[in-house]
PLY file of the C-alpha trace (Angstrom):
ply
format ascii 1.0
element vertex 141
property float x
property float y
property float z
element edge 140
property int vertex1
property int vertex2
end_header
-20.74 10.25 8.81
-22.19 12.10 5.77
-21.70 12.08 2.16
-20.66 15.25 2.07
-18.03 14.77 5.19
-14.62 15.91 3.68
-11.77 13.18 2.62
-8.97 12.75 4.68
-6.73 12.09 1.90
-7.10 12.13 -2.06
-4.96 9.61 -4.03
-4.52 10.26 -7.65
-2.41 7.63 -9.70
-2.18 7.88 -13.37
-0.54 5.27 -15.75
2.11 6.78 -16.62
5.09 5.21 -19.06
8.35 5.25 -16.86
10.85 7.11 -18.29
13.00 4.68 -20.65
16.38 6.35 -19.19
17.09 7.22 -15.27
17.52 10.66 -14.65
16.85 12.70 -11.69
14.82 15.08 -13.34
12.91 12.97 -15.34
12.22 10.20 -12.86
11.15 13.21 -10.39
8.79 14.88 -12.91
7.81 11.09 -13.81
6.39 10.61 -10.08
4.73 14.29 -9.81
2.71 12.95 -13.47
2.14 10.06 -11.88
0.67 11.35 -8.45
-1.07 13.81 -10.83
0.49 16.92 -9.68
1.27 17.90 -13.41
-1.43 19.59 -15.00
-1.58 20.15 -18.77
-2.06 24.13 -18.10
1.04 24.13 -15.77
3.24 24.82 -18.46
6.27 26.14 -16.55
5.72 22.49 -14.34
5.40 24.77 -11.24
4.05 21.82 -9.19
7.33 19.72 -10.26
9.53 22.20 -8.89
8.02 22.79 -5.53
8.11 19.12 -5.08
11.57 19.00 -6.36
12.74 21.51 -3.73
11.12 19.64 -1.16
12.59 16.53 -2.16
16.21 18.32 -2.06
15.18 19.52 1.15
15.23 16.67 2.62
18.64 15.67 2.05
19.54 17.75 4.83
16.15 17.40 7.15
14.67 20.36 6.36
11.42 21.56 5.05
10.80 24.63 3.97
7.84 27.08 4.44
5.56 28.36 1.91
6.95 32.18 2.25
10.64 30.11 1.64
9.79 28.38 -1.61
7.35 31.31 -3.70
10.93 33.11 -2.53
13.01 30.57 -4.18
10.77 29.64 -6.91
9.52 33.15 -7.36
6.09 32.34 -7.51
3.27 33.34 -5.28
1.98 32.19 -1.52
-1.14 31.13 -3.29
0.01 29.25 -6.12
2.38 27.64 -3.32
-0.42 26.95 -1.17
-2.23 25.60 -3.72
0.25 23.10 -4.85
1.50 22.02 -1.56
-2.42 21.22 -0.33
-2.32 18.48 -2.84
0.54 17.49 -2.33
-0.28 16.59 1.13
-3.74 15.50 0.15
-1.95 12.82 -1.50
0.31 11.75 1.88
3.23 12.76 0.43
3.84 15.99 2.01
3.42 17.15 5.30
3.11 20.18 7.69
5.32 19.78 10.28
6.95 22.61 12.90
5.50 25.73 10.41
7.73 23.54 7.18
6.53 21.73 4.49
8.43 18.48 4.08
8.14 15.06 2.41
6.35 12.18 4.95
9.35 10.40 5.61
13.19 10.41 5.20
13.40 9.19 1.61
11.11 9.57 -1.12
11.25 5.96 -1.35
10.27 5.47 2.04
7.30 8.13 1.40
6.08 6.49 -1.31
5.86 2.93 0.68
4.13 4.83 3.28
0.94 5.87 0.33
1.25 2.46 -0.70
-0.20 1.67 2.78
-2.19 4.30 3.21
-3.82 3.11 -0.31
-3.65 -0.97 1.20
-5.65 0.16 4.17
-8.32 2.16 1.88
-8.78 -1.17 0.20
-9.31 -3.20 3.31
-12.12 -0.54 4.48
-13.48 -0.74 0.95
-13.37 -4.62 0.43
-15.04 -4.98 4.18
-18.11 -2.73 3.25
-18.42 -4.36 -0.59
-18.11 -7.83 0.99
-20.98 -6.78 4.10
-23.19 -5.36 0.95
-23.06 -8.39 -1.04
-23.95 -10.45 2.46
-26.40 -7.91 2.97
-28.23 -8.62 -0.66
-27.75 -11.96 -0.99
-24.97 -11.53 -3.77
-22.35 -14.43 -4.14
-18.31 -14.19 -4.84
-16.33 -16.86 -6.11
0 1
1 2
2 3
3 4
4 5
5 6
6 7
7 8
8 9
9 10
10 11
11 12
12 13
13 14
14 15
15 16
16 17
17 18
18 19
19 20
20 21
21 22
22 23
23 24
24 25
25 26
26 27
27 28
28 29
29 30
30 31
31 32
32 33
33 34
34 35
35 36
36 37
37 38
38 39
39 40
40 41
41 42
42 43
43 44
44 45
45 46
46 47
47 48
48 49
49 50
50 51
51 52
52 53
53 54
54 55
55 56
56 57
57 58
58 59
59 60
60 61
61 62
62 63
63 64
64 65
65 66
66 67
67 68
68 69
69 70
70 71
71 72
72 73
73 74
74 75
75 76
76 77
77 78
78 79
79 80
80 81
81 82
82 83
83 84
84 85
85 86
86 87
87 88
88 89
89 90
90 91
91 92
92 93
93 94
94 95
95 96
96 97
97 98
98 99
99 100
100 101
101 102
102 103
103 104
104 105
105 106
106 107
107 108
108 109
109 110
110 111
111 112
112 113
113 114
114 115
115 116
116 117
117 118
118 119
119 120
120 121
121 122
122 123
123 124
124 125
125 126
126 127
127 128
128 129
129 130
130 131
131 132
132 133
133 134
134 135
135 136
136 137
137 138
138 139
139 140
């Protein structure tokens, strides 16, 4: 393995404040801020509302391909692609049978799936710290 060897997945998580009232829209844009999928230059929130029409999507077990939402978002393949790459760079989305979709069933159930993802990152990362300090000498309490 190199340094330069490309990541398998890139988790962004911003502190966000949660949104004082529920709302669907809100709590939906709340998540793509906090995943950092809202950018200050995307003013029209384009990367909300691809993830918001994957998320209603799923309701019915569907994805949808990228030539499906630039349609229905009128916005182009590239912008599309562009957005959904992060989005599955994150383990949120995935490409399944030529359709983007979210990982799971729920977006609940998505999101506990990262969470694991992110546990198991940890793990790898607290196994090499804890063979460096062993390796210099270094003590934990």
């Amino acid at each position: 393995m190199s340094l330069n060897e490309e990541s398998l997945a890139e988790y962004v998580l911003l502190s966000v404040r949660k949104p004082s009232i529920a709302e669907y829209p809100t709590d939906l844009e709340w998540i793509c801020r906090t995943f950092g999928f809202l950018e200050l230059r995307d003013k029209q929130k384009t990367a909300y509302l691809i993830f918001k029409a994957l998320v209603e999507a799923n309701v019915h077990n569907d994805g949808l391909t990228s030539d499906e939402l630039a349609e229905k978002l009128n916005l182009t393949r590239g912008t599309m692609i562009h957005h959904l790459n992060k989005m599955m760079k994150s383990g949120l989305v995935i490409f399944h049978g030529s359709k983007y979709k979210l990982r799971e069933r729920s977006l609940k159930n998505t999101v506990e799936e990262v969470q694991r993802d992110l546990n198991r990152v940890f793990e790898d990362i607290f196994g090499i710290a804890e063979h460096v300090d062993h390796t210099l000498g270094l003590i934990s309490r």
